[in-house]
N, C-alpha and C positions, 0 to 999 in steps of 0.2 A: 189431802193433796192440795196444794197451793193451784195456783193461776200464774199463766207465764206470763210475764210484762218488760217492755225497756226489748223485744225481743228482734232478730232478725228470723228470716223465712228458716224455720224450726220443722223437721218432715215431722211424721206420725211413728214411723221403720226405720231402722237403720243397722250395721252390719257389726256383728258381734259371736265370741265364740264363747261358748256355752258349754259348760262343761254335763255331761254325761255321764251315769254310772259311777258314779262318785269311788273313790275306794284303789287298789287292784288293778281295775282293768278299765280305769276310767277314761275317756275318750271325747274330744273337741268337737262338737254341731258346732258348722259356721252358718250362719244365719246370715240373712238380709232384710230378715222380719220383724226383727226385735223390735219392743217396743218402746219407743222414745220415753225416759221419765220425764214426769214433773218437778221444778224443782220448788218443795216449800218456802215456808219463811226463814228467811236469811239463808237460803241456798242457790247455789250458782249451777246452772245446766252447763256443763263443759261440754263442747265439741273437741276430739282427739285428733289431731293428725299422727301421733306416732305413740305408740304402747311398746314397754321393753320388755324384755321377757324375763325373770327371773327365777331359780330353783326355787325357792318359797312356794311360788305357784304350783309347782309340781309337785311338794308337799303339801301342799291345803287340798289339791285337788283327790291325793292318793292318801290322804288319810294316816301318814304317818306319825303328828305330830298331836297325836288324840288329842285334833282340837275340831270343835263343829266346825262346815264349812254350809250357814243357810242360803247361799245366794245363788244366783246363777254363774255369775262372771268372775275370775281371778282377776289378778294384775294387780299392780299398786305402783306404776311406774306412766305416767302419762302429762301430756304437752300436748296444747290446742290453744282452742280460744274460747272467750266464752259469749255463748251462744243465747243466751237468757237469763234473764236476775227474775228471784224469786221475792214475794213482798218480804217486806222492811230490809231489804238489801240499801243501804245505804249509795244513790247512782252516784254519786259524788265519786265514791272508794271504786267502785265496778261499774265500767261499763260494760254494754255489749261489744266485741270484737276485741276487749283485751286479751295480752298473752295469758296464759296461765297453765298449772300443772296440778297433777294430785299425787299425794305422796302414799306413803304404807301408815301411816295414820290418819284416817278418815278425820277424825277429828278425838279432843279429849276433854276434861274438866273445866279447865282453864282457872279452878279454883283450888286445887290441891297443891299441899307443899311443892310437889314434883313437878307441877306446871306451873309455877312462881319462882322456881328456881332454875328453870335451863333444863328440869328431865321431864316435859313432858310426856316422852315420848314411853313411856313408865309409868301413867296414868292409871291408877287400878281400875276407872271408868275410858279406858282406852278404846276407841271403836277402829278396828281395823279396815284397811279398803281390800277387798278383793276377796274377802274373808267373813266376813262379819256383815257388811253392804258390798252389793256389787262394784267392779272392780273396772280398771279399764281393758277389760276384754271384750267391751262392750265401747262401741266408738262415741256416744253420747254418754256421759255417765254423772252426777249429782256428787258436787259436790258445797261444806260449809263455808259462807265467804269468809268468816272469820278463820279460816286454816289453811286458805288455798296460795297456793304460792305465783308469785309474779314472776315472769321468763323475761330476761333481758332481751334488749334487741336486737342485737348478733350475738346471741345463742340460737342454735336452730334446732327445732322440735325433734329432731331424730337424735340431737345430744341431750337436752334438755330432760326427756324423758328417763334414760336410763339415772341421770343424776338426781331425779328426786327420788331413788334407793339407791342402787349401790354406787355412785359417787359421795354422797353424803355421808351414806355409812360407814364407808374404808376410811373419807376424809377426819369424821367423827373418832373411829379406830385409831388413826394416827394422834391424832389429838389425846386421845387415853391415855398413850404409849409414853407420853412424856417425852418420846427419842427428840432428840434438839439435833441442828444442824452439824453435821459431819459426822454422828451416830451410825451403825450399821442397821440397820433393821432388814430380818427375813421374810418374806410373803411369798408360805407353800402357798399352790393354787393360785399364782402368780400368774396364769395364762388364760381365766376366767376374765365373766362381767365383772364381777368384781375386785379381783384381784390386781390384774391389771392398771385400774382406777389406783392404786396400791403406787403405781412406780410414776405416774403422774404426778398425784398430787404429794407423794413423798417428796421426788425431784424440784417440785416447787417450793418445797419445806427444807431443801439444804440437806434432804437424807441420804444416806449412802444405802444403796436397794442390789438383795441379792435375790435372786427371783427361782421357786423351786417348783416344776413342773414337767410337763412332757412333751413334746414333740418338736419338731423343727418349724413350723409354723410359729406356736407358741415361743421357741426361743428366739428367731426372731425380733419377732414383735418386742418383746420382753425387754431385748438388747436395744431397740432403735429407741422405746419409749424410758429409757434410763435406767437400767438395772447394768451395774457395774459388774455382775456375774449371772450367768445361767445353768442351775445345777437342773440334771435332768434325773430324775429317783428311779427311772426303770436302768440307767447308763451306768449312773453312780452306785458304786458297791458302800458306800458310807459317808451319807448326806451328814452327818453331824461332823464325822471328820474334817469332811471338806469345808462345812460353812467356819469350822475353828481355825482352818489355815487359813482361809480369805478373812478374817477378821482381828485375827491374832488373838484369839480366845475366845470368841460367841459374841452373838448379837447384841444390842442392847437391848432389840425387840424384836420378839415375833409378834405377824398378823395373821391368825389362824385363817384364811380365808373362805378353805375346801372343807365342806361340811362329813370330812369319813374320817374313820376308826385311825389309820394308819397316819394322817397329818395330825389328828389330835396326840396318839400317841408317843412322836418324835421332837412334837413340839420344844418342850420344855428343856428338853437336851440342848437345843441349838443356842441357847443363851449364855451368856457372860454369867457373872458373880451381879448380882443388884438388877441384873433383867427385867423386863417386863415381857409378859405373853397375853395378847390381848385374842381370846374366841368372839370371832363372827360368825363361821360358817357354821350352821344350823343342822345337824346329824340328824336322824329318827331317832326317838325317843330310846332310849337305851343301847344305843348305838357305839357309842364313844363314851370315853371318860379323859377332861382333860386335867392333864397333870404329873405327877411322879411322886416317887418314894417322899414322904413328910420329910425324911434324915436330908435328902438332897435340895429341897425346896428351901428345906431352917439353913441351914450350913451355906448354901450359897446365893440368899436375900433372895430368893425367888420370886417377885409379883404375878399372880392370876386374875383376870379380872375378864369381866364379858364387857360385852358395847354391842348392842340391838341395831337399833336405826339411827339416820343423823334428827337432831331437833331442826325446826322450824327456820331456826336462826343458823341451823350447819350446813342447809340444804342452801339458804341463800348465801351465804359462803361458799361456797364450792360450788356456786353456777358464776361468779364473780370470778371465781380464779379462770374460767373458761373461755368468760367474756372479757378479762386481759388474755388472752391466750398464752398463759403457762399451761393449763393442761387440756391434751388434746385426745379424747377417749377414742378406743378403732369400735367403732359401730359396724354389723352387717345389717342391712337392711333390706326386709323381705315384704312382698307385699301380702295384703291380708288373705289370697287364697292357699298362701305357703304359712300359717299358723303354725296347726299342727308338727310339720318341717322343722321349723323352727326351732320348736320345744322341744323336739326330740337331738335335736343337736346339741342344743343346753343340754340336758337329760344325759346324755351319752357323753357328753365332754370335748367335744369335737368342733364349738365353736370359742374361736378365737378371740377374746372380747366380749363385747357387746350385743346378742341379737335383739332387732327392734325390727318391730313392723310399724308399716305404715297404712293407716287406714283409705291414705288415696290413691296408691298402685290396686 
């Protein structure tokens, strides 16, 4: 363990949800006892004002994604400031009270092809946050200064956080997609954290956005933040018919965003001749298969491809597009004794956008 230096009044405790019973029937301790880390060499002790919530955490913590989870704390979406530099932190580069955030990768190589070339985030020495090291579900949390990212100054921490994942990653998505301005592109799961981010920063990109989900809440939103159509799949007796007449023959791109069976397997329908179908949303393991008949894929140029997280350099793109205000994500904001709440409305599907807490309500 390092020594704390460069530091402001730093407690001993501070308030974090801890995950339980890992698996099944796994279940959030909120705490106010947790113990402050230390941050080593070249690590930064971040203070959180605001943690977003993401489905990822609901699969690291339920064990579906037969990956270890050693730590206490999920999350990998956080905005704060930083609270202490650990030795040979460079004060120059960091000080104490700057902005800063932590993303879904703790940190990576920084010497492999894949982290030379723009994919670090691909790392086969990839250290996850929330996952692999504790997460910010813990309101102090450690992170590398070489990885941590810098928050503009009108960005404000309750938006800030959900973009270091899923603003990034959809931003990232579209970017795969190749779609160019006046293109159509589809995003099932449209009325998600992340999906949502989807007709944002599309609309900023010149894309033509048809948005495929459920409820009047969600279409709404869907409608006011630019999606020039709202098919609703419990409404509609034939989502693929419909997206072929709003486009005059299929999308340029789908953005799988909802990680089930049923959006993975309608996907590829909804495309044009020369498509692209880019998978984000993260299924349980043997859950989904995406794709279609090989005869339908060859015959009409079909592209499949996945896209994880944004890189380093996507996440600072897409807090830029924020801070000129092209995109304006709908965040709910809960305080930290409505955690659990929270997740369970991600969970269930029932929140609209964005949920993020804040660790000073």
């Amino acid at each position: 363990m390092g020594s704390l230096s460069n530091t402001q009044a730093v407690p001993l405790v501070c308030k974090a949800a801890v995950v339980v019973n890992k698996g099944p029937k796994y279940e959030l301790q909120l705490r106010t006892d947790y113990p402050v880390p230390v941050p080593a060499a070249g690590e930064l002790l971040l203070r959180l004002n605001c943690c977003g919530l993401c489905m990822s955490d609901h699969h690291f913590m339920l064990g579906d994604w037969d990956f270890e989870m050693p730590c206490d704390c999920a999350g990998h979406e956080g905005a704060g400031f930083v609270a202490a530099l650990g030795p040979e932190v460079n004060a120059e580069e960091w000080k104490v009270g700057d902005r800063a955030g932590i993303k879904p990768m703790y940190d990576t190589c920084h010497a492999c092809e894949y982290c030379r070339n723009g994919m670090e985030t691909y790392c086969d020495k990839v250290i996850t946050t929330g996952a692999m090291k504790n997460g910010t579900y813990c309101e102090y949390v450690i992170s590398p200064a070489r990885y941590t990212t810098r928050i503009p100054n009108n960005v404000a921490d309750e938006v800030a956080a959900p973009t270091m994942c899923s603003g990034a990653t959809i931003y990232a998505a579209l970017k795969a997609s190749k779609a160019r301005a006046g293109q159509w592109v589809v995003v099932p799961g449209a009325g998600g954290g992340v999906g949502h981010q989807a007709l944002g920063y599309g609309r900023a990109l010149g894309l033509r956005l048809i948005a495929v989900d459920t409820g009047v809440e969600k279409e709404e939103m869907c409608l006011e933040l630019g999606a020039e159509a709202f098919i609703d799949f419990k409404k509609c007796a034939d989502v693929e018919a419909e997206v072929k007449r709003l486009t005059g023959g299929g999308a340029h791109a789908v953005i799988v965003t909802g990680g089930t069976a049923a959006a993975y397997k309608s996907a590829t329908m909804l495309l044009r001749k020369g498509g692209v179908q880019v998978c984000v949303g993260l299924p349980p393991v043997g859950a989904a298969i995406a794709g279609a008949d090989p005869l339908h894929i060859i015959m009409n140029k079909i592209t499949i491809l996945g896209s994880l997280v944004g890189s380093k350099s996507d996440v600072d793109e897409s807090l830029d597009f924020i801070a000129r205000g092209l995109v304006k994500p709908r965040i709910t904001v809960l305080p930290f004794e409505k955690f659990s709440e929270g997740l369970k409305m991600l969970v269930e599907g029932r929140a609209a956008g964005r949920v993020v807490i804040d660790y000073n309500l």
